[in-house]
C-alpha positions in Angstrom: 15.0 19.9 4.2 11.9 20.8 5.8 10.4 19.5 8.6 6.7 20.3 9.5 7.0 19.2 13.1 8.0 21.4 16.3 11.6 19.5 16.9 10.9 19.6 21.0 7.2 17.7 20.5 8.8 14.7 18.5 11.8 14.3 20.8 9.3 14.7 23.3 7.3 11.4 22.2 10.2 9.8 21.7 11.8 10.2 25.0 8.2 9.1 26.2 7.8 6.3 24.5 11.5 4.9 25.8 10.2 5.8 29.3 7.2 3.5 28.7 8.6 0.4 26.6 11.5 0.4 27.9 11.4 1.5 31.7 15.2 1.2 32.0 15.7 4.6 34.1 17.4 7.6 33.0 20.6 6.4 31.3 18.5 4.0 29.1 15.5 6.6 28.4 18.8 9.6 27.3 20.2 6.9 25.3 16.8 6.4 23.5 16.2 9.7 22.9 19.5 10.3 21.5 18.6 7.2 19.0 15.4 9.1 17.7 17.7 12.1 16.6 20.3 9.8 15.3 17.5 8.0 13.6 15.9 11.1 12.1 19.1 12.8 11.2 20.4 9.6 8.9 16.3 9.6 7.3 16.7 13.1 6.5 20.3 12.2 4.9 19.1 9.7 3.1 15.9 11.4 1.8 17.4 15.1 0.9 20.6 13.2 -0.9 18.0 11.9 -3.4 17.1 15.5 -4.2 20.8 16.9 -4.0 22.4 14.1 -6.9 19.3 15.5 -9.0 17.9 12.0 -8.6 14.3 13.1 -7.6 12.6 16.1 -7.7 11.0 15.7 -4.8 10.8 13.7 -1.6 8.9 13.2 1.5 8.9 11.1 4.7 7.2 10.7 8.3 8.9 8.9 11.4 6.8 8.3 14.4 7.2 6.8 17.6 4.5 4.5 19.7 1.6 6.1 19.4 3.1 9.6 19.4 3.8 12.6 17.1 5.0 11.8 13.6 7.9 13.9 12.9 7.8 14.7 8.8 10.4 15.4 6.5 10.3 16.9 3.1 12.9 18.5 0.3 12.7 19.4 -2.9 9.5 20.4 -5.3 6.5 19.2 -6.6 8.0 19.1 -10.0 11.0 19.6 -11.8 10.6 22.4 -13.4 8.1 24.2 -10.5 8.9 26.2 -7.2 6.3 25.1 -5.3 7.8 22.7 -2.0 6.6 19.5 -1.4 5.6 19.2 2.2 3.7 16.7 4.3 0.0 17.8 2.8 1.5 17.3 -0.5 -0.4 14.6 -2.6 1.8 11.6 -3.6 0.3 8.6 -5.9 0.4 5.9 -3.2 -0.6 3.2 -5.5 0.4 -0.2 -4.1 -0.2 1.4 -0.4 -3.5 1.2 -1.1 -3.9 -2.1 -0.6 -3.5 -2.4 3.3 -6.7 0.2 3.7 -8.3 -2.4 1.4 -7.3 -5.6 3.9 -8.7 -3.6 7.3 -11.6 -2.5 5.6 -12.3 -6.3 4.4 -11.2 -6.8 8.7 -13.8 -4.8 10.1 -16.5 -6.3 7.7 -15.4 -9.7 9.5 -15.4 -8.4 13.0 -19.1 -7.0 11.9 -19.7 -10.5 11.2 -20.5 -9.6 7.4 -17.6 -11.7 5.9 -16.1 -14.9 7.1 -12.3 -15.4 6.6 -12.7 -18.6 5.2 -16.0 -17.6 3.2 -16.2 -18.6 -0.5 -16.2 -15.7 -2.4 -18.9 -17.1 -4.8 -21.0 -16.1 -1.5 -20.5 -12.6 -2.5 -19.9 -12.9 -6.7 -21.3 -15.9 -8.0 -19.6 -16.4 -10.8 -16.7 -17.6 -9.2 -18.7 -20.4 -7.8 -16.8 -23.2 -10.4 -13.3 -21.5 -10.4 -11.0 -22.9 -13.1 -7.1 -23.2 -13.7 -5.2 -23.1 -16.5 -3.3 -26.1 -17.4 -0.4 -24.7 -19.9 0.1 -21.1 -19.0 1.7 -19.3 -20.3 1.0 -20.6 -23.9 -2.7 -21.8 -23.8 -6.1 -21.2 -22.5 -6.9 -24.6 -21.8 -7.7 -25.1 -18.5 -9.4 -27.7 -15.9 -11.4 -27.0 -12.9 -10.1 -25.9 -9.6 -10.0 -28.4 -6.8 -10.6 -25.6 -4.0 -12.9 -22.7 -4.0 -11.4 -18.6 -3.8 -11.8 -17.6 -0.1 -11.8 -14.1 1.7 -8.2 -15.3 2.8 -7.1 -16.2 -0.2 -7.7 -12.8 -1.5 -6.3 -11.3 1.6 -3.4 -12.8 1.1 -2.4 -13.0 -3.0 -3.0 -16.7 -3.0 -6.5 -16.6 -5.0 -4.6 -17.8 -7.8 -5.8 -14.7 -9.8 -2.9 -12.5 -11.5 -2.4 -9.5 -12.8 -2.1 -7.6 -15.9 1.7 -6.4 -16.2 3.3 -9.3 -14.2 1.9 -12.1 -16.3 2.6 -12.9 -20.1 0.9 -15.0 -23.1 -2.9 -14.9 -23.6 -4.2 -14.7 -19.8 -2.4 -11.6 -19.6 -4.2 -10.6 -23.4 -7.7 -11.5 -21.8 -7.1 -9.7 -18.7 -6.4 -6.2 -20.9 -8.9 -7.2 -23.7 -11.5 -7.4 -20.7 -10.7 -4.3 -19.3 -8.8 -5.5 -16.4 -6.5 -3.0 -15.7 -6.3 -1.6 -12.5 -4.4 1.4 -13.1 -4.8 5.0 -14.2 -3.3 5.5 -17.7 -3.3 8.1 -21.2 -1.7 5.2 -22.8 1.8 6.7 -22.6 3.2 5.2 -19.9 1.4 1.4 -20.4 1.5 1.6 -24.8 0.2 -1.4 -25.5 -3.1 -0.9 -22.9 -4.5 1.9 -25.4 -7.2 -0.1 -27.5 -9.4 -1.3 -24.6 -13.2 -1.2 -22.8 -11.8 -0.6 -19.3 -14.8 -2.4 -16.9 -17.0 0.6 -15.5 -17.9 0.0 -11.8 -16.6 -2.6 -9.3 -19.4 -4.9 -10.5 -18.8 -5.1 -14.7 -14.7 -5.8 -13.1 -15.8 -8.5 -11.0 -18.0 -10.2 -13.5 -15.2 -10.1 -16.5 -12.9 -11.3 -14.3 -14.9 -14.2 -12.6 -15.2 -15.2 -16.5 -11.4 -16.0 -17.2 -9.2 -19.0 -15.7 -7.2 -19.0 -12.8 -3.2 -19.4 -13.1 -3.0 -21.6 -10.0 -5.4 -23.8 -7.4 -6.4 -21.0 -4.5 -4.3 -21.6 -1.7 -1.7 -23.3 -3.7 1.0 -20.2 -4.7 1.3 -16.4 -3.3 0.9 -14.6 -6.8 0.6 -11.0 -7.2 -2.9 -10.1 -8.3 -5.8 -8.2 -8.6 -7.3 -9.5 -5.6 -7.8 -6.5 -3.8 -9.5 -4.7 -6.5 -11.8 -7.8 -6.3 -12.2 -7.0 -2.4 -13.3 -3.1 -3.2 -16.7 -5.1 -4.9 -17.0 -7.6 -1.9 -16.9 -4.6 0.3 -19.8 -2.9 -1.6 -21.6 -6.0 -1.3 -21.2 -7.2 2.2 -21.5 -3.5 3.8 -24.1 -2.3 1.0 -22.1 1.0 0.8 -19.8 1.8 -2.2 -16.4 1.3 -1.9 -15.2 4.5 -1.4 -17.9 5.6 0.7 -17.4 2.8 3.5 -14.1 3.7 3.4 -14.9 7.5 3.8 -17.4 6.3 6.9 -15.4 3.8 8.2 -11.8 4.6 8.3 -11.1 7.9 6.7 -13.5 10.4 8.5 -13.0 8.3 11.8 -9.3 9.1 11.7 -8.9 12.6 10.5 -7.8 11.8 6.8 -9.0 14.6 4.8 -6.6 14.4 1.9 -6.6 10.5 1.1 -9.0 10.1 -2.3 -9.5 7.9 -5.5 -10.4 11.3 -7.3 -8.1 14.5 -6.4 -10.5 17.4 -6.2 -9.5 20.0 -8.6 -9.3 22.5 -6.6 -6.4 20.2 -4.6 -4.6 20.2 -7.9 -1.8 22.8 -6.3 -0.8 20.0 -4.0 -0.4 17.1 -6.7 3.4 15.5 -7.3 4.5 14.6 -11.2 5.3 11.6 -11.2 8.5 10.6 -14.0 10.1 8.1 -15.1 13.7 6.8 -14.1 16.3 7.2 -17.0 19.7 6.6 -16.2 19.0 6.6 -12.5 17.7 9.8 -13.1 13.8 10.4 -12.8 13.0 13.1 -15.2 11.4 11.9 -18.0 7.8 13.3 -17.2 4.8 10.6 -17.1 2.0 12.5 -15.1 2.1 16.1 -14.5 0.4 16.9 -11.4 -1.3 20.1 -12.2 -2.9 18.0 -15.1 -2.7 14.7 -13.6 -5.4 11.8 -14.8 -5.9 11.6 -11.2 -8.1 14.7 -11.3 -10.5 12.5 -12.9 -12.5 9.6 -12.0 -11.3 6.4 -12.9 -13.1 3.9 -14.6 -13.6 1.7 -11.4 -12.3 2.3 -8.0 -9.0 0.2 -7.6 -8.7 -1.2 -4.0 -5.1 -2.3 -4.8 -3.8 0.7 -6.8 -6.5 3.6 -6.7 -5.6 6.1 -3.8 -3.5 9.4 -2.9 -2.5 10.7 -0.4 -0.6 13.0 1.8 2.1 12.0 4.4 0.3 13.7 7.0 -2.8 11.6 6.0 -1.3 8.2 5.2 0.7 8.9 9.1 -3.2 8.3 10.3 -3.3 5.5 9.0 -0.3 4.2 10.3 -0.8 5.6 13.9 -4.3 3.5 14.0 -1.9 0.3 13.5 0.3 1.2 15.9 -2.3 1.8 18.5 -3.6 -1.7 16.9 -7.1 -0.1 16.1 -7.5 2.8 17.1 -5.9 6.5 17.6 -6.8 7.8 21.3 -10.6 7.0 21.9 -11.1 6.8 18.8 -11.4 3.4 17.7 -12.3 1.5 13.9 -11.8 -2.2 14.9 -10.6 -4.0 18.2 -7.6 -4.8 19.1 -7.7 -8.5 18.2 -9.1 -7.6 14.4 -6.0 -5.4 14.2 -3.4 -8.3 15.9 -5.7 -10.7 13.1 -5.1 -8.3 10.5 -1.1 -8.3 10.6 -0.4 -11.1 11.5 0.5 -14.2 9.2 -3.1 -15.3 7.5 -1.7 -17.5 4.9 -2.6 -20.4 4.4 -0.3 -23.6 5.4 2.2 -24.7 2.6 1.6 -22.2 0.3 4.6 -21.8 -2.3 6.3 -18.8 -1.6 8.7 -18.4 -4.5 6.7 -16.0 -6.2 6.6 -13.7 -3.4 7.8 -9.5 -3.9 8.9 -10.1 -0.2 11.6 -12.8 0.6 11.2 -15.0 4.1 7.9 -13.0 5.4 4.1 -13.9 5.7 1.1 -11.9 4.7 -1.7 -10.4 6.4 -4.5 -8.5 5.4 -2.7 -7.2 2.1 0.7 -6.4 3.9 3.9 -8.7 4.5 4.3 -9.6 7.8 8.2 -10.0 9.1 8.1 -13.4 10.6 11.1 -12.9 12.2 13.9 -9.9 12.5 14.6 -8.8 9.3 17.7 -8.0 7.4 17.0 -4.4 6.9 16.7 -3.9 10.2 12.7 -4.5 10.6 11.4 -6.6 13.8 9.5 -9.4 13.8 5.7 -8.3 12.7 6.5 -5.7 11.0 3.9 -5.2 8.5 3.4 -2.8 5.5 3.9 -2.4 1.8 5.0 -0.4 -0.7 4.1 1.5 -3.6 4.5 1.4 -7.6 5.0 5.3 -7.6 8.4 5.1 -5.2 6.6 5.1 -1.7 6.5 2.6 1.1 5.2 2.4 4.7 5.4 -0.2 7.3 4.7 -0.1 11.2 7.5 -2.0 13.5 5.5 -2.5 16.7 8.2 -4.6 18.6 10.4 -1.5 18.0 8.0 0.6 18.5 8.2 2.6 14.9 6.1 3.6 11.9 7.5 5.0 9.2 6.5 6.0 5.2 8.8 7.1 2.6 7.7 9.4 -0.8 9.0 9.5 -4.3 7.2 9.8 -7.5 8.6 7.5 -10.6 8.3 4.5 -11.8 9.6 1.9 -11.9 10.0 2.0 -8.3 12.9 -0.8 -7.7 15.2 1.4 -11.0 16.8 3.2 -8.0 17.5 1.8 -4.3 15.3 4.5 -2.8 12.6 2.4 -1.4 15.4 -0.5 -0.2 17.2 2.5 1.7 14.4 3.9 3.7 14.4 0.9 6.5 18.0 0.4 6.5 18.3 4.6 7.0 16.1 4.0 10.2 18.2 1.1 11.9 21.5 1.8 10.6 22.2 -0.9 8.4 25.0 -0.7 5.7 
């Protein structure tokens, strides 16, 4: 296992943070610092066991405390059959952890005043401005009009009544690959049936073919998993007149020191790049995406705000510190502190049917869950985060005073427990 932290700084942060939050004198600040090496030791159990059964090639994690140090962890290699080590500037497919950068760039666009929360998002991509909703999905078209309009929440928060491509069936989920709609990087090999497409070129062609096809529920009605924040990528072009991934270069990236967090890995960062395989047996080793060749050397067709980035721990750890200090990282601050409270706390809308949901008995903010109260695996109330298709997840506990990420590469990312054992790892749950 490596660790690409000096020991004596982490602990340090640790022990300072007790002193801080918790201001319970000696005994109580020892006893805290004594937690954070419990804490670490079980992560780094958990993570290099993954590696040692032959489970994963390679794994990756970061633990911070407050708004200290992140201490990362690391073990194995890039790829099963390299020698390189994977490290904390190694560059995972964060996928799915995408979509919180999407949800605080949409935030500071509303604390500039350029979006509204409850804004129709035919203000932005007028074709949406007579939604409609299908009437006998999954086995017709037919469909009637919507009685509410899509609004910046309701993308924020899954309950547009937009889907997705491979979490839908029948012919919605045929129009939404016929169109192009399909948010993901692929060479046809590991989504077969996705190979005789026009994939939409540019945020603008995606949200015009999309604006074209029916809804599967009344916006604000049901929390569905969708394409919504791939939708928010072309609000943010329009509302900040930048391209997506340059306001997000300008606005959060450069601000925060994350040099190794792109939609398009440079080539000449192809030594860094993961494989990512596919879990047989409980085994991932049936190769998918090599990283030295990986399709995420090139651009994709259209930049996905809910799927599209990679990233390194050491990067994504930015990100997470900048929640933790609730907007900012020292002096350096992207959006106040109430945009940031805004962001992760519960913005969905009141009675919204929940059964759908990836994430039992928790809101959603700004394209994260959000613990509503203490969790079961451990996390406190307002926890927020998400997690990733590729084996990754990240989430920052603030009443705890804890961020944390976890890395694998495979799909698909629930075959093993590896993501379900990362939070329950950090607070000692069985």
């Amino acid at each position: 296992m490596v660790k690409t932290i000096d020991r004596r700084s982490f602990l340090g942060a640790s022990l300072g943070f007790g002193l801080t939050a918790l201001c319970g004198g000696r005994a109580r600040a020892l006893a805290t610092l004594e937690e954070s090496r419990s804490r670490s030791a079980r992560f780094e159990e958990m993570l290099s066991g993954y590696v040692a059964s032959g489970a994963l090639a390679g794994v990756a994690g970061s633990l911070g405390y407050g708004t200290g140090q992140a201490e990362f962890l690391a073990d194995g290699t890039l790829s099963r059959d390299g020698k390189i080590p994977v490290d904390a500037d190694s560059l995972f497919r964060i996928m799915s952890m995408s979509k919180p950068i999407t949800g605080m760039a949409v935030m500071m666009l509303i604390e500039d005043g350029k979006i509204g929360l409850d804004q129709n998002l035919a203000d932005f991509v007028p074709g949406f401005a007579n939604p409609r909703v299908l009437t006998d999905h999954p086995h017709s078209m037919e469909s009637r009009p919507a009685k509410e309009p899509i609004t910046i929440r309701h993308l924020l928060t899954h309950t547009s009544g937009l889907g997705y491509f491979s979490r839908i069936e029948g012919p919605l989920r045929d129009a939404y690959i016929k169109h192009g709609l399909v948010p993901v990087r692929t060479d046809g090999k590991s989504l077969p049936d996705t190979q005789d497409f026009d994939y939409a070129h540019g945020l603008a062609e995606f949200a015009e073919r999309l604006a074209t096809l029916p809804l599967l529920a009344v916006p604000g009605t049901r929390w569905i998993y969708s394409m919504s924040p791939d939708l928010l990528g072309r609000v943010i072009e329009i509302a900040s007149g930048m391209a997506f991934d340059a306001f997000l270069e300008d606005r959060i990236f450069s601000p925060l020191g994350m040099t190794s967090t792109f939609f398009t890995v440079p080539k000449s960062e192809a030594h860094r790049m993961t494989s990512l395989y596919a879990i047989r047996d409980g085994i991932a080793d049936v190769l998918v995406d090599p990283g030295p060749s990986s399709v995420c050397l090139d651009p994709p067709p259209f930049l996905f705000g809910g799927s599209g980035l990679l990233s390194s721990p050491r990067d994504y750890d930015r990100f997470l510190l900048m929640l933790a200090g609730e907007g900012a990282i020292g002096t350096t601050r992207i959006m106040s502190q109430e945009t940031a409270r805004l962001a992760m706390s519960n913005l969905l809308p009141p009675g919204v049917d929940m059964s759908q949901a990836l994430v039992s008995s928790e809101g959603f903010g700004a394209l994260g869950s959000v613990a509503l109260t203490a969790q079961p695996d451990g996390k406190g109330a307002g926890s927020f985060g998400w997690s990733g298709g590729a084996g990754t997840t990240a989430f920052v506990d603030r009443s705890q005073g804890i961020r944390v990420a976890g890395y694998g590469q495979f799909i698909p990312s629930r075959a093993i427990p590896f993501l379900d054992e990362i939070p329950k790892a950090i607070y000692e749950i069985s």
